[in-house]
C-alpha positions in Angstrom: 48.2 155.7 166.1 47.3 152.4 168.3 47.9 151.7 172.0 46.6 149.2 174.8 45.1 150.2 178.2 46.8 153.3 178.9 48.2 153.3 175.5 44.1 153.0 174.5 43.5 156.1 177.1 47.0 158.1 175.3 45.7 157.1 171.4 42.1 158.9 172.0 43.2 161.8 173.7 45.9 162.4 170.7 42.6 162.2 168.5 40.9 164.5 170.5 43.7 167.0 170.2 45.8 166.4 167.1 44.9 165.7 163.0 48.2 164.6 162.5 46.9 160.4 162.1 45.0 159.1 159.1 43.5 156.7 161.6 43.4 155.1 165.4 43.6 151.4 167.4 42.5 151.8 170.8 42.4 148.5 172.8 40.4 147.9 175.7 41.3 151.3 177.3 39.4 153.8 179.6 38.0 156.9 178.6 35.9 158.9 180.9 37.6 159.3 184.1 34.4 159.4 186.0 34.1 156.4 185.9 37.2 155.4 187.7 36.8 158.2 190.3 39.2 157.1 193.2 42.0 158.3 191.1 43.6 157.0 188.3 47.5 157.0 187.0 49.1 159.8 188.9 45.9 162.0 189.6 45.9 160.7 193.5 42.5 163.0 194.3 39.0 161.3 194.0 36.7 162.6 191.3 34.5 165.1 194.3 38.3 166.6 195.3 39.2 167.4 191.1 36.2 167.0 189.6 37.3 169.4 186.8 40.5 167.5 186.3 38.8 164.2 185.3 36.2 165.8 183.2 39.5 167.5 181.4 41.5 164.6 181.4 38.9 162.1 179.7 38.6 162.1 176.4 35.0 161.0 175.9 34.1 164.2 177.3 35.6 165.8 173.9 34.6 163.0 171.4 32.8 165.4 169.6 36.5 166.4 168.2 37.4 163.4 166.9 37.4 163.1 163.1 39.9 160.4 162.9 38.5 156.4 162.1 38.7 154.5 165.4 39.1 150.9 165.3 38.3 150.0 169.4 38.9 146.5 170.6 37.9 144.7 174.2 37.8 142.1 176.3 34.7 141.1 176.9 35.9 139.8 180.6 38.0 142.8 181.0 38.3 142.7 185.0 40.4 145.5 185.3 38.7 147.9 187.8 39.4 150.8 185.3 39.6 149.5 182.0 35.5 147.6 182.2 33.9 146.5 178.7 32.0 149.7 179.7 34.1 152.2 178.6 34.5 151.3 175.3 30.7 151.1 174.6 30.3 154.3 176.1 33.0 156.0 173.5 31.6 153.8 170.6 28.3 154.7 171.6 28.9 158.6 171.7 31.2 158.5 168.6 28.7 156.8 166.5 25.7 159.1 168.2 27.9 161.9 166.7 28.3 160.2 163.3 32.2 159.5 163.7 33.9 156.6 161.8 34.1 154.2 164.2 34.1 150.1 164.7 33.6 148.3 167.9 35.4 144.9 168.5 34.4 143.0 171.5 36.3 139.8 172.4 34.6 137.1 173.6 36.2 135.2 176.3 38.7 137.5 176.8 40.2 139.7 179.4 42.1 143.0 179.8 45.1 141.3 177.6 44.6 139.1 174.4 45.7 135.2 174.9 43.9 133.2 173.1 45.0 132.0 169.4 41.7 133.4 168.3 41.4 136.5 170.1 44.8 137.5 169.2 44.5 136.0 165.7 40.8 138.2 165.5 42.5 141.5 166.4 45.0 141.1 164.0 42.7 140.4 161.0 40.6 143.8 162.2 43.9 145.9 162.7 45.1 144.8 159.2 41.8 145.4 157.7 41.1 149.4 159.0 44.6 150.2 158.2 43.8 148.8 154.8 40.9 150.3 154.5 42.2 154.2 155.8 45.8 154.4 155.2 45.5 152.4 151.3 41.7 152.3 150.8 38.7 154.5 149.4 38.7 155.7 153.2 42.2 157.2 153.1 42.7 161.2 153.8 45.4 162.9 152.9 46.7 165.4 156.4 48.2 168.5 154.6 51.9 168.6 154.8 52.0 164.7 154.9 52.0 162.0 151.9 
């Protein structure tokens, strides 16, 4: 399971909540809420109007669920008012604090969206390696009902 900015945000929160994936690619997303509390998506209320709302809706606040390998990937220059470096060093920070499998990625030179040959090059060779390493490798888990 992989997706980028929002698609970062939807990947984590499927790893909070599901087992059904043998591993996760979250790039340069945001996942605690707080931190982007003058609403976010379609949640239109600040954080002090639905406080309980952006504590539900960010997945950081359940990391302690996640048991899936996370590959996360940023921009180092990630100017997106919700998407800042910081969020992702927060989550690898936690996730590592609670012993998770998890591997951090930050691109250099690089904004919210991959452009350079290298950048883009770089997070291909790390997405081919963890998806080597969990879906073929000594790391791989078998999810019951699934080959």
């Amino acid at each position: 399971m992989g997706g980028h900015s929002y698609g970062a945000f939807t990947t984590v929160n499927l790893l909070v909540h599901t087992n059904l994936f043998q591993l996760g690619i979250a790039k340069s997303g945001a996942y605690n809420r707080t931190l982007t509390p003058f609403a976010f998506q379609g949640e239109q209320r600040t954080f002090w109007e639905a406080q309980a709302t952006y504590i539900h809706m960010s997945p950081f606040t359940h990391a302690a669920k996640i048991k899936t390998p996370l590959l996360l990937i940023h921009g180092e220059n990630d100017s997106n008012s919700g998407t800042y470096p910081l969020q992702t060093e927060r989550l690898y920070e936690a996730l590592k604090g609670l012993g998770a499998i998890v591997r951090y990625v930050s691109l250099p030179l690089e904004g919210h969206g991959y452009y350079s040959r290298e950048g883009v090059g770089h997070v291909l060779w790390e997405m081919v390696n963890w998806c080597d390493r969990y879906l073929k490798g000594e790391g791989c888990r078998r999810v019951s009902g699934f080959s």
